[in-house]
C-alpha positions in Angstrom: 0.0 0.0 0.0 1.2 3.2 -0.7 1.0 6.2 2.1 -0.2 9.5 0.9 2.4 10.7 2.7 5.2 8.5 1.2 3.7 8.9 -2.5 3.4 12.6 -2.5 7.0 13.9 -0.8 9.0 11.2 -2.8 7.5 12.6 -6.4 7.9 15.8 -5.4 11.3 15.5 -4.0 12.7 14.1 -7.4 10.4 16.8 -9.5 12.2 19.7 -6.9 14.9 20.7 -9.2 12.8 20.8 -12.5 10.6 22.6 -10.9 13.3 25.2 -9.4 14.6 25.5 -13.1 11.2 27.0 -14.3 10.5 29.1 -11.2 13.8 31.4 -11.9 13.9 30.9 -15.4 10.2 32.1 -15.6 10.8 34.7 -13.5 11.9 37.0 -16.5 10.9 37.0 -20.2 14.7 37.2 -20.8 15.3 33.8 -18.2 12.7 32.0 -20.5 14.0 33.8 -23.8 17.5 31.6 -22.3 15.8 28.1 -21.3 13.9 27.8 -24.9 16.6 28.8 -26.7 19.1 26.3 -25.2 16.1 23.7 -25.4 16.0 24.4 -28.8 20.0 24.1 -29.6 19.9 21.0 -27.7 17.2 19.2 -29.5 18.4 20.1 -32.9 21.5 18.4 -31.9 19.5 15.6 -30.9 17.6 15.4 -34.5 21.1 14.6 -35.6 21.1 11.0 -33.8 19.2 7.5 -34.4 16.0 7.3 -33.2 17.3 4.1 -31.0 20.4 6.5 -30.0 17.9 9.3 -28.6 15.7 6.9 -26.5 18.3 5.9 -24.4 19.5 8.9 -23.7 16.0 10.0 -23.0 15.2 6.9 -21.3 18.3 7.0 -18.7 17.8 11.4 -18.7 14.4 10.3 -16.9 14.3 6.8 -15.4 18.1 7.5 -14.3 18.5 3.7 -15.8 20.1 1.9 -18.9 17.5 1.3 -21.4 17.5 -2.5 -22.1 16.1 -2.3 -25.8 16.8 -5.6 -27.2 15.0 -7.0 -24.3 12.9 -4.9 -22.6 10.9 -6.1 -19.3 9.4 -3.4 -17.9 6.2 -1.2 -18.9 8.5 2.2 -19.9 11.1 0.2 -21.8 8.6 -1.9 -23.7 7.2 1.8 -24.4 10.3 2.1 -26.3 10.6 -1.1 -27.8 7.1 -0.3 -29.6 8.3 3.3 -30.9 10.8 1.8 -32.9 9.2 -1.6 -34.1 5.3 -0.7 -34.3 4.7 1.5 -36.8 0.9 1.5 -38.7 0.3 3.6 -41.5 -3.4 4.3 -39.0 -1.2 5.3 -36.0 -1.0 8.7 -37.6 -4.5 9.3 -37.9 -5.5 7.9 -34.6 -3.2 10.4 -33.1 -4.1 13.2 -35.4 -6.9 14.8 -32.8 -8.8 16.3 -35.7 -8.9 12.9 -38.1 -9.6 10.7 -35.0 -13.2 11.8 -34.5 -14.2 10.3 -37.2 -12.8 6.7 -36.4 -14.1 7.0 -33.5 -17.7 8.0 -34.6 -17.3 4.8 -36.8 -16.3 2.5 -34.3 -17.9 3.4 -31.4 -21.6 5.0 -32.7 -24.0 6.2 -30.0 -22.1 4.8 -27.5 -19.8 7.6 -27.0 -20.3 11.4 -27.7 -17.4 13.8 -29.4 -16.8 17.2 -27.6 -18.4 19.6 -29.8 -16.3 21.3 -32.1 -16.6 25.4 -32.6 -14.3 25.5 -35.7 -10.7 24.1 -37.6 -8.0 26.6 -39.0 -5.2 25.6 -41.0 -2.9 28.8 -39.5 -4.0 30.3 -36.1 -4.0 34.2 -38.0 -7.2 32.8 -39.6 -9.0 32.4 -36.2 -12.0 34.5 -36.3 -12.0 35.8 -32.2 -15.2 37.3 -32.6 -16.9 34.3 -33.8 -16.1 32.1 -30.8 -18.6 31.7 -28.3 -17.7 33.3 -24.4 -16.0 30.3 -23.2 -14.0 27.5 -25.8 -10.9 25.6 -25.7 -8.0 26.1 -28.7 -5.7 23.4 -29.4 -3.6 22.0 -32.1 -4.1 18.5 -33.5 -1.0 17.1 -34.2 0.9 17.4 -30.3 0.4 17.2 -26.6 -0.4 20.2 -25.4 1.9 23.2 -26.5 -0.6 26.2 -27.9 -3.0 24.9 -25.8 -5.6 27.7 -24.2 -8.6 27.1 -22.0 -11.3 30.3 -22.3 -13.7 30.4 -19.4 -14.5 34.5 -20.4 -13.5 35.2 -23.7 -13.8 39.0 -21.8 -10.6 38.1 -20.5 -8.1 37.4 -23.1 -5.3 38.6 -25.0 -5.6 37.8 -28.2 -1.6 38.2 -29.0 -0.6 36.4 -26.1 -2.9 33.6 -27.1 -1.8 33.7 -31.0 1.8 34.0 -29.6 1.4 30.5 -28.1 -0.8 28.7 -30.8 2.2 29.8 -33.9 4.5 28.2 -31.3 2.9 24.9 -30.8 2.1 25.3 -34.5 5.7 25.2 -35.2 6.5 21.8 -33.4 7.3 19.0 -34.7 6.1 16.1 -31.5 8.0 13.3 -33.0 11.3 14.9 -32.0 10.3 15.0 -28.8 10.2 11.3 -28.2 10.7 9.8 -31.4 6.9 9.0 -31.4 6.9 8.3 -35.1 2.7 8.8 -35.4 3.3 12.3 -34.7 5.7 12.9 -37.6 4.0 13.8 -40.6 0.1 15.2 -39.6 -1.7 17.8 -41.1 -1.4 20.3 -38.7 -4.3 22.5 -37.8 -6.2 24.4 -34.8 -9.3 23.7 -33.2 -11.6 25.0 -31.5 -14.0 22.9 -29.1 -16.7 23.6 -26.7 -15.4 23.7 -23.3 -16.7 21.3 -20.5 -17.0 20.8 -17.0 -16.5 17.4 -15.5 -19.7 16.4 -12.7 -17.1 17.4 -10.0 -17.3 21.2 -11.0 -13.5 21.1 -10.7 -12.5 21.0 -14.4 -12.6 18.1 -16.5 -11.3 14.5 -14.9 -9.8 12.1 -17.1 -10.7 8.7 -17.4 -7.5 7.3 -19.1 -8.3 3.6 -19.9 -5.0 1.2 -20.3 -5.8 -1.5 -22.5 -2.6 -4.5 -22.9 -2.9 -6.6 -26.1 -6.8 -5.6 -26.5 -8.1 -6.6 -23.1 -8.5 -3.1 -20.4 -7.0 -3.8 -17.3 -6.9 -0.3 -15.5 -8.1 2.9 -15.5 -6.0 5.9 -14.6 -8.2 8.9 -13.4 -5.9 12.4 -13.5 -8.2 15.1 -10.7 -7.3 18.9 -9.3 -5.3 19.3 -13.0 -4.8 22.9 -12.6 -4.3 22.8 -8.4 -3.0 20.0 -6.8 -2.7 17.1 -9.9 -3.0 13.7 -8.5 -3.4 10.8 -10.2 -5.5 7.1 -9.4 -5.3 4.2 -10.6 -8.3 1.6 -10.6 -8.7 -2.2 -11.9 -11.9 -3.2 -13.5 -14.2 -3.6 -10.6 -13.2 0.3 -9.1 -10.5 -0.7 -7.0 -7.8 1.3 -6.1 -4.2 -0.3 -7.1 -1.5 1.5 -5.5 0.8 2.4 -7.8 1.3 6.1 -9.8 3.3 7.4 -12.7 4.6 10.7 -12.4 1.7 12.2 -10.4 1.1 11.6 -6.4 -1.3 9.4 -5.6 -3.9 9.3 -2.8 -6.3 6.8 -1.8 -8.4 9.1 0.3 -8.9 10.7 -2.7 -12.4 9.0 -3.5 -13.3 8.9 -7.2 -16.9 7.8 -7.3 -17.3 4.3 -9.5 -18.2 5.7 -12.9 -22.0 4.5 -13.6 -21.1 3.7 -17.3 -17.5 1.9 -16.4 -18.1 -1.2 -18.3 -19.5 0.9 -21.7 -15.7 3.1 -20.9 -13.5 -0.5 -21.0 -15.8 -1.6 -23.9 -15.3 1.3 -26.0 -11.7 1.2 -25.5 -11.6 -2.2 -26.6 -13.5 -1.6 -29.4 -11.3 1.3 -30.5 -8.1 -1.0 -29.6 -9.5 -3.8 -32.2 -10.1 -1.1 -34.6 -7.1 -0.2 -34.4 -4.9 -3.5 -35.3 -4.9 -4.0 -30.9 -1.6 -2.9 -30.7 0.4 -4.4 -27.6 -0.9 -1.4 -25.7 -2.9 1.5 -26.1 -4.7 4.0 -23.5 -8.0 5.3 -24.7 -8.8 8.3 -22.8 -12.4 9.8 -22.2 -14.1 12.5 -20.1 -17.7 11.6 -18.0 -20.0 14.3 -17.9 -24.0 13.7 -17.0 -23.9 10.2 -17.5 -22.0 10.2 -21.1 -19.2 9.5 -21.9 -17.2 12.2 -24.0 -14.0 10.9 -26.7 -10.7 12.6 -25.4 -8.0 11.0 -27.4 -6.3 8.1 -28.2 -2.2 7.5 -26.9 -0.1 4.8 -28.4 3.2 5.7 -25.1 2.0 6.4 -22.3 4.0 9.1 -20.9 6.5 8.5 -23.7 7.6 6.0 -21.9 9.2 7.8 -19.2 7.6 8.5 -16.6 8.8 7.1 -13.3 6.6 4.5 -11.5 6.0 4.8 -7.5 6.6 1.9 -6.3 9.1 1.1 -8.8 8.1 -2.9 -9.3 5.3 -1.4 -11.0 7.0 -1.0 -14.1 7.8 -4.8 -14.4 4.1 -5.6 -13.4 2.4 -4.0 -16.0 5.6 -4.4 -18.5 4.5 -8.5 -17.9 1.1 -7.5 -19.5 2.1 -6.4 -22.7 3.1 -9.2 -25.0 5.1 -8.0 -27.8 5.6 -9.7 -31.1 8.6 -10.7 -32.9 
């Protein structure tokens, strides 16, 4: 069992001096001018290694660990092991958040809803600002949240800081990131969805559904995003297994069994099948009234490297995903 206690102070020890980096190089525009600019030198160096050379850098940079790639045991370096040798033509679109509504609609009918979408841009200049609705969410389809903005009162925004952020996340390329190879090559474009409140009036929870060689086996459920992130994990009949990646975890934290939790596993099964059931996908969804809402579709969790608390956690659900040849 893992202690509130134990769980939260040891993440956040090992996340102290990232997040002492950001505080002081935040601090000034000309601090942060510094940090992206030597982020950016060193991943154009990095662009000029192998994709197998970069992951174990990356892989030791944040498990602190030699990457085992020829034999990989664990959940994070099976992560890896799929980046380089699972590559579908479909990967891209599944991870293309624009293209993917329609597989999903396909697949999964009535018996999931799509957030509803305000508009698509191919540049973010072309966003018409007056014709948004008071409160929206912009995002770009083709990464993981850089650009991102969430609008409660459009009252309240600056256009040019907003724009500033989009033509930046606009600019990236997510497949250098992690070497993610269905990122590489999608259209890129801008959207603009409704914005949504989860039933908890705290934001929106995610219901993040990890499914090993096309049978669902947990549910991770992310709560408090924007104040204090934690992170559960639950196995299929709403119990909490004490483990986390990344985020602290706290069992008196009391996530209320979704009423629709077998129609959640079943439509991420059925979107796994679809999808060639790859050795492991997460299928992530939002709850909201009763319904459940399409977030998106993840082929590495994390990349693959995001610490496990306890650490034998990362060999237990590494056993679970069978890789081929």
């Amino acid at each position: 069992m893992i202690e509130k206690v134990n769980g939260r102070e040891g993440i956040k020890e090992k996340m102290s001096l990232k997040v002492t980096v950001r505080k002081y190089t935040g601090k000034s525009n000309m601090g942060l001018k510094i940090h992206n600019f030597l982020s950016d030198i060193r991943m154009q160096c990095y662009k000029c290694i192998s994709d197998k050379a970069y992951l174990r850098i990356m892989y030791y940079k944040h498990i602190g660990k030699k990457l085992d790639i020829d034999a990989p045991k664990t959940f994070n370096e099976k992560i890896q092991w799929l980046k380089l040798n699972d590559r579908n033509e479909l990967y891209g679109k599944l991870a293309d958040k624009y293209k993917v509504r329609e597989f999903v609609k396909a697949v999964c009918r009535d018996k999931v809803e799509l957030v509803p979408l305000i508009g698509v841009w191919d540049n973010p200049s072309d966003i018409d600002f007056s014709a948004l609705p008071e409160s929206f969410v912009l995002k770009c389809n083709h990464n993981s949240g850089k650009g991102m903005y969430i609008c409660k009162n459009k009252g309240d925004i600056d256009k040019k800081i907003i724009l500033r952020s989009l033509k930046k996340g606009f600019k990236e390329n997510y497949f250098w990131s992690g070497r993610e190879w269905q990122y590489r090559n999608i259209d890129k474009k801008v959207l603009a969805e409704k914005y949504m409140e989860g039933d908890s009036g705290n934001g929106l929870e995610d219901y993040k559904v990890f499914v090993f060689n096309g049978k669902a086996m947990y549910i991770q459920v992310d709560y408090n995003r924007f104040t204090d992130h934690g992170r559960n994990f639950y196995d299929l009949d709403w119990r909490y297994v004490p483990f986390t990646t990344l985020y602290p975890t706290n069992p008196e934290y009391k996530v209320p069994r979704p009423c629709c939790l077998h129609e959640l596993t079943e439509c991420a099964e059925l979107l796994t099948e679809a999808a060639g059931t790859p050795p492991f996908l997460r299928v992530d969804f939002y709850i909201i009234k009763g319904k459940i809402y399409f977030g998106e579709i993840t082929f590495h969790h994390g990349s693959g490297v995001e610490p496990f608390y306890p650490p034998e956690y990362d060999e237990i659900l590494g056993k679970l995903i069978i890789l081929g040849d």
